[in-house]
Z-matrix of the N, CA and C atoms (Angstrom, degrees):
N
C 1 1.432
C 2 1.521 1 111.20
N 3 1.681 2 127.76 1 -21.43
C 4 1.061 3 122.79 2 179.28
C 5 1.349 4 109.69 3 -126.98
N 6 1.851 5 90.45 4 101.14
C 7 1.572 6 130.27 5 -169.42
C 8 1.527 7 88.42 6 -66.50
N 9 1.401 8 137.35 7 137.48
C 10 1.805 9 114.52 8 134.84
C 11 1.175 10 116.49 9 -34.29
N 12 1.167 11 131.99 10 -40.80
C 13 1.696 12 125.21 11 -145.31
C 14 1.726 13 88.42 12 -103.06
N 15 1.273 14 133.09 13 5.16
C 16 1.116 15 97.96 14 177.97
C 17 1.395 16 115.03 15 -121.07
N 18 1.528 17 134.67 16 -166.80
C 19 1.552 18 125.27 17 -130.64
C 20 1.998 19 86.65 18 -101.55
N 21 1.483 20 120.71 19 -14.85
C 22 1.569 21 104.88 20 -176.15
C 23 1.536 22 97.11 21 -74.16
N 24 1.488 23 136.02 22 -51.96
C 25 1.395 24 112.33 23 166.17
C 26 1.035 25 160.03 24 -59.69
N 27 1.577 26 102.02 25 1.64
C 28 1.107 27 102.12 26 170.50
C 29 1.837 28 122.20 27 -112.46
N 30 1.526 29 98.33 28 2.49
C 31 1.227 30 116.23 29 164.44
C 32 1.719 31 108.94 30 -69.41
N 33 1.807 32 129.88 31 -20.61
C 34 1.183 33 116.39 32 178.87
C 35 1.981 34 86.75 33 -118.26
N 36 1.651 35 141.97 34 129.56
C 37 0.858 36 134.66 35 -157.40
C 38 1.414 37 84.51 36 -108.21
N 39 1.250 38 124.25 37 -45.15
C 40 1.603 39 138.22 38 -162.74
C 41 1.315 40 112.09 39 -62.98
N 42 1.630 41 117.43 40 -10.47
C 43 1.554 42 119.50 41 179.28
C 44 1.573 43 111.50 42 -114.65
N 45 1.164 44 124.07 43 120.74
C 46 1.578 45 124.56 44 -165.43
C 47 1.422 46 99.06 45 -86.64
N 48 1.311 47 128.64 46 151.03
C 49 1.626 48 146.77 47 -137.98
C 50 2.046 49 81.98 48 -106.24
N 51 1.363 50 103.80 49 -26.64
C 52 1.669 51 97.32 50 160.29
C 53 1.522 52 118.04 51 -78.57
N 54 0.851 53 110.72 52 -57.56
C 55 1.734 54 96.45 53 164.04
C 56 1.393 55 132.53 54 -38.59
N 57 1.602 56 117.10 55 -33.06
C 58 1.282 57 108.85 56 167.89
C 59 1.039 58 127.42 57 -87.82
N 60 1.029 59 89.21 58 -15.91
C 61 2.252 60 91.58 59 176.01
C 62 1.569 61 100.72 60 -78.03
N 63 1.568 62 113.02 61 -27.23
C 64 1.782 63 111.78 62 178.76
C 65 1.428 64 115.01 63 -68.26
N 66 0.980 65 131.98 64 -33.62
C 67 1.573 66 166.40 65 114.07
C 68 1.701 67 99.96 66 1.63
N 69 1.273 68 126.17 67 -87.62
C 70 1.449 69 148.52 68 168.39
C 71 1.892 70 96.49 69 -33.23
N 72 1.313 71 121.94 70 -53.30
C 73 1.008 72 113.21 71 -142.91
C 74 1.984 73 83.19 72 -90.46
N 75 0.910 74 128.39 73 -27.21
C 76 1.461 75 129.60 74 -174.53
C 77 1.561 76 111.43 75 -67.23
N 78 1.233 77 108.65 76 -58.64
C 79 1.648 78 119.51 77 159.10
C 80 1.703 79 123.29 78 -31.73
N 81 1.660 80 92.66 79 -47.22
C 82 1.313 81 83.78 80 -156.71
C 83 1.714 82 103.76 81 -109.74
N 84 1.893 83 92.88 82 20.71
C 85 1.619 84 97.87 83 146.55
C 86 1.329 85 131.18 84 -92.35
N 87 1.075 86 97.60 85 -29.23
C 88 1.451 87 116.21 86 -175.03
C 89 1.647 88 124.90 87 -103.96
N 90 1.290 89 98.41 88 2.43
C 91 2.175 90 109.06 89 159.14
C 92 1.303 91 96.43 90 -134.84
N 93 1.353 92 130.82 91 40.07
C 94 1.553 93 152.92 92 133.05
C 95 1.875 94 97.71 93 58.32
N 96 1.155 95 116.09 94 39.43
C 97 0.986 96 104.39 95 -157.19
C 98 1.867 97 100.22 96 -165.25
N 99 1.222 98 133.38 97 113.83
C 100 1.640 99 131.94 98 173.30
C 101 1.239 100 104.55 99 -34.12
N 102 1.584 101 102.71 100 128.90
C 103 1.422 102 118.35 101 168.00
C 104 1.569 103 98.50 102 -107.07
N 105 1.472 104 115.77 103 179.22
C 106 1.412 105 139.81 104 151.97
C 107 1.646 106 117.49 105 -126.85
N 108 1.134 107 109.91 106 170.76
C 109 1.521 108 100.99 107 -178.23
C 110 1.781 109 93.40 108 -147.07
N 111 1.076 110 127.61 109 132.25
C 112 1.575 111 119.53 110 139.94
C 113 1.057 112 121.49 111 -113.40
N 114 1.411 113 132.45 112 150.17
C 115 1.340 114 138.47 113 -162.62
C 116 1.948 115 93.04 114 -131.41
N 117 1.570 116 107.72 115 137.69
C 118 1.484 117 116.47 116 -175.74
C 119 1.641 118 96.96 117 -171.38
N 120 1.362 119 119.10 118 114.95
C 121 1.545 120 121.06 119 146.54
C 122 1.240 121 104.76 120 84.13
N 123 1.383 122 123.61 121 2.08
C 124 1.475 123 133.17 122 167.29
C 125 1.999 124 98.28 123 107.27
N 126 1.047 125 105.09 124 10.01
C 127 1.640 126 111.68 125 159.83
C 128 1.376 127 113.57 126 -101.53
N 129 1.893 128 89.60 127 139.72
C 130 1.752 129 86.49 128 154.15
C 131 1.424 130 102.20 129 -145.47
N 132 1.792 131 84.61 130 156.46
C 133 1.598 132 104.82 131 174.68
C 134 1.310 133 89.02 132 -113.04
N 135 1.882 134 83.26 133 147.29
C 136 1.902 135 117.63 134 176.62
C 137 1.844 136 90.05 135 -106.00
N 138 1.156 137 111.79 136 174.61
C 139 1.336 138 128.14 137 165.37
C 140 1.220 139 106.88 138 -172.39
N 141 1.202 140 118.68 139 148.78
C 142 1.805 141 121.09 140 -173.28
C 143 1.629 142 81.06 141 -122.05
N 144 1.444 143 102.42 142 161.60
C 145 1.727 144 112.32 143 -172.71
C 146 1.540 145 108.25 144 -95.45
N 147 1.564 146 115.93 145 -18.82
C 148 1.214 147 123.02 146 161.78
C 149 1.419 148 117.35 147 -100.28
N 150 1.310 149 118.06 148 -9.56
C 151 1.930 150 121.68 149 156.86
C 152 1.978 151 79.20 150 103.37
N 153 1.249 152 93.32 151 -177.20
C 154 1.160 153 113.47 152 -171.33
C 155 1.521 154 140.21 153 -117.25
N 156 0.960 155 166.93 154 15.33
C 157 1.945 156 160.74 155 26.93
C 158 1.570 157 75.60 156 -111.71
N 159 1.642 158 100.72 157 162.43
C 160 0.945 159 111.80 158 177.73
C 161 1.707 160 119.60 159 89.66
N 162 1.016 161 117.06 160 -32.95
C 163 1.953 162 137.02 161 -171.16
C 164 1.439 163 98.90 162 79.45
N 165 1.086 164 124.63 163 43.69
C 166 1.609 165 133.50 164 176.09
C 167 1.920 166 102.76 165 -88.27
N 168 0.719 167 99.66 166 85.47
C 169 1.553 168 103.43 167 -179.24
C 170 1.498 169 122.35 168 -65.29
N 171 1.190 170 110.06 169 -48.76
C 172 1.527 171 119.94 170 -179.63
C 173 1.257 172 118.41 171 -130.76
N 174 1.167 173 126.48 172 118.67
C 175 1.520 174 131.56 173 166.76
C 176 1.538 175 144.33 174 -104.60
N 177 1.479 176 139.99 175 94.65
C 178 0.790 177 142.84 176 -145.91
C 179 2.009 178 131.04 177 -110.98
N 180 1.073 179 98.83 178 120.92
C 181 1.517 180 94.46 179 -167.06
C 182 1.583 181 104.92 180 -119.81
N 183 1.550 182 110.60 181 -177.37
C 184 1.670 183 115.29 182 -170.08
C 185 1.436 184 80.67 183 -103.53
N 186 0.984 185 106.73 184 147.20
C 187 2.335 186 133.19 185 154.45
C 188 1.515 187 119.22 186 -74.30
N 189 1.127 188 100.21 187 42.01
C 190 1.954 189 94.81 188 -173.75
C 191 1.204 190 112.75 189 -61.87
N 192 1.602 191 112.18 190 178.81
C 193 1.230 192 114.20 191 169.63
C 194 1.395 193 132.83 192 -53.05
N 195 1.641 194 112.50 193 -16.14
C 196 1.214 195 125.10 194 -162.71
C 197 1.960 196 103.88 195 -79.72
N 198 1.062 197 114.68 196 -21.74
C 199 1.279 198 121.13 197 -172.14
C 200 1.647 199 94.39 198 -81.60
N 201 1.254 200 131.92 199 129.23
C 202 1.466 201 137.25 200 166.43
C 203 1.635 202 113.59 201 -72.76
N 204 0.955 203 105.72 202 -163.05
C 205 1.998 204 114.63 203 -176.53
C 206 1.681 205 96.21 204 -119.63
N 207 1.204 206 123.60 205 32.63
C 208 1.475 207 125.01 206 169.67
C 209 2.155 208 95.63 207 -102.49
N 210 0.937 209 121.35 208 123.27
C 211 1.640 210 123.85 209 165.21
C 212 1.279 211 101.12 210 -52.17
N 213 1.392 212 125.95 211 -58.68
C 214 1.422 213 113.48 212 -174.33
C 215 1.157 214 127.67 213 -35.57
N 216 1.248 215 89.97 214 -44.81
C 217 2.199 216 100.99 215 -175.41
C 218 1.277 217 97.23 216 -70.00
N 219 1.577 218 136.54 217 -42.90
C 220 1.426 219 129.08 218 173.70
C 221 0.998 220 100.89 219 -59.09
N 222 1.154 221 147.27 220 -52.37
C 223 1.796 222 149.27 221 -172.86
C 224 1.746 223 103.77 222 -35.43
N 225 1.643 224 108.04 223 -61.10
C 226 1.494 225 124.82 224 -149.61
C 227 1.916 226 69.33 225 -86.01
N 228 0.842 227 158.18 226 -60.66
C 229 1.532 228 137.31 227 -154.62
C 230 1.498 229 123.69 228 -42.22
N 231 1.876 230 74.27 229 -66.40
C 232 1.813 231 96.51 230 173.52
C 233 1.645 232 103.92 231 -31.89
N 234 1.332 233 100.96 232 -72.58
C 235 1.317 234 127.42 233 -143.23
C 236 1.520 235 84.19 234 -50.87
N 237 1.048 236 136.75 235 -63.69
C 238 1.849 237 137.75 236 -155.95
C 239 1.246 238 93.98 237 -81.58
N 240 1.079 239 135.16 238 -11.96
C 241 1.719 240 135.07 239 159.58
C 242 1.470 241 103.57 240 -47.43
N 243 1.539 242 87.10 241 -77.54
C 244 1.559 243 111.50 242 -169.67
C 245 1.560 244 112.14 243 -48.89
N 246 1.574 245 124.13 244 -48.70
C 247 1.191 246 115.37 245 161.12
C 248 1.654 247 125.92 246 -29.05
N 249 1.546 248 95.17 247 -72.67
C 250 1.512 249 109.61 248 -162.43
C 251 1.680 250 104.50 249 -41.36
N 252 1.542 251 107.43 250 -58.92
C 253 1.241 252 126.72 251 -154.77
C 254 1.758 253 83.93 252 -61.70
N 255 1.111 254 127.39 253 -79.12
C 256 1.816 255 125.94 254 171.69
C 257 1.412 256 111.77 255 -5.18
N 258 1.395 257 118.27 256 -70.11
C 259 1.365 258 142.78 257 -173.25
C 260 2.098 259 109.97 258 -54.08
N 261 1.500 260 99.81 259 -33.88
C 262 1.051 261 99.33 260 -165.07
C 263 2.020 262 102.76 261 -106.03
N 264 1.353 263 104.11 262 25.12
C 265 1.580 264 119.37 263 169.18
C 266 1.557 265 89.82 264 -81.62
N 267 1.403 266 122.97 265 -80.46
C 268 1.235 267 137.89 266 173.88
C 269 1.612 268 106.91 267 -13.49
N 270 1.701 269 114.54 268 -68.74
C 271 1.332 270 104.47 269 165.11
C 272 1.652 271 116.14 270 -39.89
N 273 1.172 272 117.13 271 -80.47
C 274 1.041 273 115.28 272 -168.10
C 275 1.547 274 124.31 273 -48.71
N 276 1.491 275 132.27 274 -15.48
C 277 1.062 276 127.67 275 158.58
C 278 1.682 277 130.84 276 -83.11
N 279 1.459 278 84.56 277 4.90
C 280 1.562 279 85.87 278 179.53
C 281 1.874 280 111.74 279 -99.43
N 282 1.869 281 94.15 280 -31.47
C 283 1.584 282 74.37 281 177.40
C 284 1.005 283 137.69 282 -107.62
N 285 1.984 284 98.93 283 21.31
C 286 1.415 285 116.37 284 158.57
C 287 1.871 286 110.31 285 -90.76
N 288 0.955 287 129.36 286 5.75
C 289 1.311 288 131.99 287 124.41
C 290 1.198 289 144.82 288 -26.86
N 291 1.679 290 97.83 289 -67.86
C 292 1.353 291 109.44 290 178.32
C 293 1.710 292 114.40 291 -89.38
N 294 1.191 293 103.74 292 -6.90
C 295 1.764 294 96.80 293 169.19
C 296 1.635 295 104.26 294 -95.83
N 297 1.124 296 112.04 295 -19.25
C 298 1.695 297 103.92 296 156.83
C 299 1.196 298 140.09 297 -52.87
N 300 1.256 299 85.86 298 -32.25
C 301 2.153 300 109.11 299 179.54
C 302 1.178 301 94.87 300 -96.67
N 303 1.401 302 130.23 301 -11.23
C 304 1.858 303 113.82 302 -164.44
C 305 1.646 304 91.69 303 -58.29
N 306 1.189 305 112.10 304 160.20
C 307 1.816 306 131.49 305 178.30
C 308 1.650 307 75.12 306 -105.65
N 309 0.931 308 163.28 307 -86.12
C 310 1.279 309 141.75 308 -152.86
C 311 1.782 310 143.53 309 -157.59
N 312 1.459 311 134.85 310 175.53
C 313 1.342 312 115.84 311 -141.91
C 314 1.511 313 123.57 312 -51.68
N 315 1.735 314 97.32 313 -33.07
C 316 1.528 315 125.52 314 170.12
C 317 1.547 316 110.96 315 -53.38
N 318 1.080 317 125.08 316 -32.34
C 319 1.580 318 115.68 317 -143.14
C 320 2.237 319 85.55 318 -111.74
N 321 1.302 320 91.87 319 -40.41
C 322 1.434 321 84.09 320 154.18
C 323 1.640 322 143.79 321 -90.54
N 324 0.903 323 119.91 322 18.75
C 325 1.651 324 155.43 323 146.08
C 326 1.549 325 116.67 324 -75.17
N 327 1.299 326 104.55 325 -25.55
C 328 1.540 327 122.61 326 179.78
C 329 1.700 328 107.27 327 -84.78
N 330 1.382 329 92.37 328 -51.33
C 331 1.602 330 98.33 329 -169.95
C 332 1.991 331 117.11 330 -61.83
N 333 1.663 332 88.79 331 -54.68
C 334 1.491 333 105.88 332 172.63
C 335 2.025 334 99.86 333 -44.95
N 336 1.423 335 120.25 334 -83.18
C 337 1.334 336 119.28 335 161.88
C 338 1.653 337 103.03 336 -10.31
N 339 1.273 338 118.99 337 -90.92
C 340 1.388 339 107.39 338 -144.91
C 341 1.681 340 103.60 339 -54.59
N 342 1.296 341 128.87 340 -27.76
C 343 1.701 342 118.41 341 163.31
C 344 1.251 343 115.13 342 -87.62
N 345 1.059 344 127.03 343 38.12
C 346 2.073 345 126.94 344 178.81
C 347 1.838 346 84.53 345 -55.18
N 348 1.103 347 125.75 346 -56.69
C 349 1.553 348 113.76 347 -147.30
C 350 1.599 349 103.47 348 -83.19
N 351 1.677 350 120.85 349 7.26
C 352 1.249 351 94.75 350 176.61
C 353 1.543 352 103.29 351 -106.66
N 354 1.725 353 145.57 352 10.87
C 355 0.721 354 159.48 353 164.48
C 356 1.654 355 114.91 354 -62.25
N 357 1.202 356 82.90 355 59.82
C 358 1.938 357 97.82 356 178.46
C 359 1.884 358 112.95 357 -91.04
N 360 1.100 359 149.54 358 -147.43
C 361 1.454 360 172.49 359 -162.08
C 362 1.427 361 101.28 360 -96.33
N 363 1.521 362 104.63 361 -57.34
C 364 1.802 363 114.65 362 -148.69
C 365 1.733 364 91.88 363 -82.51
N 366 1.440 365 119.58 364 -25.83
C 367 1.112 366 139.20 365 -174.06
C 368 1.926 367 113.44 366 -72.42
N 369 1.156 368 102.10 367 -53.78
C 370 1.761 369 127.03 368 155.89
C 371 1.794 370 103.42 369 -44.32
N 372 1.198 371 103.54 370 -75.82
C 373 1.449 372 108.85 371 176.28
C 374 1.396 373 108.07 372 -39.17
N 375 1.508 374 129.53 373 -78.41
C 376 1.283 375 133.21 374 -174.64
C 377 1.168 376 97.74 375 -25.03
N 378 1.754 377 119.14 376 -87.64
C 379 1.486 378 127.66 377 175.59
C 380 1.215 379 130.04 378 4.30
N 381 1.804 380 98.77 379 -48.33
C 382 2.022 381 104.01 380 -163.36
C 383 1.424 382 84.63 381 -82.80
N 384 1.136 383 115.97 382 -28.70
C 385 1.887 384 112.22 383 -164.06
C 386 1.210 385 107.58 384 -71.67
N 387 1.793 386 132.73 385 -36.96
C 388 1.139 387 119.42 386 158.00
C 389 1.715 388 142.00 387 -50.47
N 390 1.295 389 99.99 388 -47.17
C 391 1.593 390 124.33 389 151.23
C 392 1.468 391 126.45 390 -38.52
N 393 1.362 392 104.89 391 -51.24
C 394 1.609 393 109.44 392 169.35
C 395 1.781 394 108.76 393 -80.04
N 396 1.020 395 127.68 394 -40.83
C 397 1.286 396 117.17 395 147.32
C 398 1.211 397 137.07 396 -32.34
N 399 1.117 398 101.91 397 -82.64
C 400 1.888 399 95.88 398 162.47
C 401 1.284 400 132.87 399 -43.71
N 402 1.551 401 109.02 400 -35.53
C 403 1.560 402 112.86 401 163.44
C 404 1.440 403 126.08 402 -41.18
N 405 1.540 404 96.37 403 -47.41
C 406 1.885 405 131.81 404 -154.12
C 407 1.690 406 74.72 405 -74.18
N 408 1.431 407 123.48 406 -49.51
C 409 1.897 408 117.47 407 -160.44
C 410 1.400 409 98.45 408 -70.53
N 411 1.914 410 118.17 409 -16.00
C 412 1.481 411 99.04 410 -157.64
C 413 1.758 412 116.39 411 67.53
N 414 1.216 413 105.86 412 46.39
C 415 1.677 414 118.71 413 167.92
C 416 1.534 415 93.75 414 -121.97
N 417 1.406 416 109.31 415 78.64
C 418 1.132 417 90.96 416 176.91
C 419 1.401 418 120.35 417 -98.89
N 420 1.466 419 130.38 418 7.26
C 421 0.997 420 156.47 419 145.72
C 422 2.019 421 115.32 420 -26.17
N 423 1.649 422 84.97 421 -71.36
C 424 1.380 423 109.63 422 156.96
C 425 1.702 424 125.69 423 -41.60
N 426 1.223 425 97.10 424 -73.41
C 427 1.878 426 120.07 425 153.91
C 428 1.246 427 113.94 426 -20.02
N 429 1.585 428 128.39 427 -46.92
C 430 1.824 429 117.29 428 176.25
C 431 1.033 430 94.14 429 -79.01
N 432 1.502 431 140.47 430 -65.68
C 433 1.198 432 147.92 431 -168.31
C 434 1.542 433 111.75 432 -32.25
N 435 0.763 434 106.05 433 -58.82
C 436 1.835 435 121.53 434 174.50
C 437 1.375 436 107.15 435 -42.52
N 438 1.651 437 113.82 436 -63.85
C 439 1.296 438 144.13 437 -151.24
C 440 1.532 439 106.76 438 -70.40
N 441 1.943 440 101.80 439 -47.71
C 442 1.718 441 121.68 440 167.77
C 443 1.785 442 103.70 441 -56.32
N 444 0.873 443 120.02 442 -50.90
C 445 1.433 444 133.76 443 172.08
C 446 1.381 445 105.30 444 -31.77
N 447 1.547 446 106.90 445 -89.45
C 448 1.448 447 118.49 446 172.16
C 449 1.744 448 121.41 447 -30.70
N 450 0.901 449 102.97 448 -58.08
C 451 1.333 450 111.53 449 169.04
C 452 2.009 451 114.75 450 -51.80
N 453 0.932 452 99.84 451 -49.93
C 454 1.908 453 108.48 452 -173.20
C 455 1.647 454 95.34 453 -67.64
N 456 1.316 455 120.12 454 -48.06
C 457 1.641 456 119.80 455 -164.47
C 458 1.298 457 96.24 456 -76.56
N 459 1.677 458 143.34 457 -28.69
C 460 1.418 459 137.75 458 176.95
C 461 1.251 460 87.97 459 -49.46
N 462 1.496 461 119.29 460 -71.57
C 463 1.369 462 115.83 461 -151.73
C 464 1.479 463 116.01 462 -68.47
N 465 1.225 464 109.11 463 -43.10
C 466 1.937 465 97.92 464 156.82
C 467 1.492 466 129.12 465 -44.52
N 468 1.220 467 98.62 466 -51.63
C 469 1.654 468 96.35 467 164.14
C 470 1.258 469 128.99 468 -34.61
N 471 1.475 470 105.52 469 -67.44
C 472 1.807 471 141.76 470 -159.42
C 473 1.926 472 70.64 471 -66.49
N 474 1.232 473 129.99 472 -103.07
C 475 1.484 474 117.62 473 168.81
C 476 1.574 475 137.48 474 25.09
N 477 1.622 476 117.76 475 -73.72
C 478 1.065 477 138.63 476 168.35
C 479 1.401 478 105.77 477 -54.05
N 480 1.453 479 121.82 478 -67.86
C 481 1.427 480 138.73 479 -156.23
C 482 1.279 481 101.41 480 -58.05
N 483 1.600 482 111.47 481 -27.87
C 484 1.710 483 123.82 482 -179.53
C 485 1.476 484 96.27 483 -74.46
N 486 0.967 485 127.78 484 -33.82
C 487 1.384 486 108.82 485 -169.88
C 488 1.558 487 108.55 486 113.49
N 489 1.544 488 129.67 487 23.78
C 490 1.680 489 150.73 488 -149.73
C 491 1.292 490 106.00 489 -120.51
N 492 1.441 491 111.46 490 1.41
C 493 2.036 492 90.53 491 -169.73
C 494 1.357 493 113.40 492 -78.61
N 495 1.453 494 122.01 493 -30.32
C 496 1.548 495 110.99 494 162.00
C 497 1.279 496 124.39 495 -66.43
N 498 1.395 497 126.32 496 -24.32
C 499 1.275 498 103.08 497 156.31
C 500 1.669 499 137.80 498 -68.44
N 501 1.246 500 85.61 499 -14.40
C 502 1.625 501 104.89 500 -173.49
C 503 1.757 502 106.38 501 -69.85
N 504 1.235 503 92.38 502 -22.05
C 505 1.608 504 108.55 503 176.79
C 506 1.531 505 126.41 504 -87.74
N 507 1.313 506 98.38 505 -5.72
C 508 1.264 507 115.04 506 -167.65
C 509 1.245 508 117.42 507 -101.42
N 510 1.417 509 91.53 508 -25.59
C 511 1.209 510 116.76 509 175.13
C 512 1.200 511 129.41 510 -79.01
N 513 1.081 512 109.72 511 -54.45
C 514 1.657 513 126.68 512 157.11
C 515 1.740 514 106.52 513 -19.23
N 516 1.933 515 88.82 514 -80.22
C 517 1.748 516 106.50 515 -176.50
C 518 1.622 517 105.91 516 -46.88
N 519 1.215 518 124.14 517 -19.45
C 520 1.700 519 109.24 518 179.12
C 521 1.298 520 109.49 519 -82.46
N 522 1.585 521 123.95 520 -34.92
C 523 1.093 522 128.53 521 -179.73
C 524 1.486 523 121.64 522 -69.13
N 525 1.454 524 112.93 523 -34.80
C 526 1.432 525 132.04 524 162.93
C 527 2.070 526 102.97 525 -32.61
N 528 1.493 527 86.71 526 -67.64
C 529 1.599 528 113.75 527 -155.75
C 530 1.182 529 83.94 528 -56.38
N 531 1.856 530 142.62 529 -67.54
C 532 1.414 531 134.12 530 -159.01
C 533 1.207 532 126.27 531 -30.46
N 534 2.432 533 94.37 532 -64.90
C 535 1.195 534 106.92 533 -175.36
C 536 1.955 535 99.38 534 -71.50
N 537 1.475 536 147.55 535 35.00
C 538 1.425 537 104.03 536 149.63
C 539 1.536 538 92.76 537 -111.95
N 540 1.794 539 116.53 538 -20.12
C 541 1.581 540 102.02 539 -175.66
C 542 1.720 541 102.52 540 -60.47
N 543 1.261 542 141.29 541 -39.06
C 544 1.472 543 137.77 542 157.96
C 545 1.769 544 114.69 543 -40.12
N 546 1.169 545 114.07 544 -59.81
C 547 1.342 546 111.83 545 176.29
C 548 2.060 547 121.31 546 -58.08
N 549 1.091 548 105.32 547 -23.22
C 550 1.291 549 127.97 548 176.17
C 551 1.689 550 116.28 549 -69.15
């Protein structure tokens, strides 16, 4: 993926188009399988040509300073990138699971709540990878659902990070209380 001649390398000048293929070639000894790499704006995307467990196709991280000019250390980054983000499909298919089965709006308000803190980046990522999956199957049914998802957990997040989870709880319990004074 990172041609010399084309516009992601030359958006990073400081990384030589041999380094990434040295980079490329470490990866794609060690996840036994062809990688690609593009490099742009101090990002890079990995891609494996057979995708990655999970149907995680592409994975993408920042180039900070913290990464040295040794490939290896890019090697071991990727690679625990690529894990996490893999690892965290699994999350994400499980607790769109359980809001599938929720019996109702409350009890799934509950579920999202009880994981507020695992709604990190690598978690986001997973997410889009499920979504584009399902797209790729043509579930697109699935696809809003996912997408409605994504959207509701931003805002729980954005929420929490404010400093909102007890209200978020509070909220819940009022909504609880409505629907039984209605059912009553």
């Amino acid at each position: 993926m990172c041609d010399p001649s084309s516009p992601s390398c030359d958006n990073s000048p400081d990384v030589a188009p041999e380094f990434i293929k040295t980079v490329e070639g470490e990866l794609t000894r060690r996840l036994g399988q062809r990688v690609s790499l593009a490099l742009a704006d101090s990002i890079v995307a990995v891609r494996a040509e057979g995708g990655f467990p999970g149907g995680v196709s592409t994975v993408v991280m920042g180039v900070g300073p913290h990464l040295s000019r040794r490939a290896v250390e890019w090697a071991d980054a990727l690679e625990q990138k690529i894990s996490r983000v893999c690892a965290r499909v699994a999350d994400v298919e499980h607790l769109f699971a359980e809001i599938q089965r929720s019996p109702s709006p409350e009890k799934t308000g509950v579920i999202v709540l009880e994981h507020v803190g695992d709604y990190d980046e690598e978690f986001f990522e997973a997410l889009a990878q499920v979504i584009i999956r399902s797209k790729a199957s043509l579930d697109l049914s699935r696809a809003r659902k996912l997408e409605a998802l994504q959207e509701y957990l931003r805002v729980v997040r954005r929420r929490a990070e404010e400093g909102e989870t007890a209200g978020m709880w509070r909220e819940l319990a009022q909504g609880a209380a409505q629907d039984r004074d209605l059912a009553s």
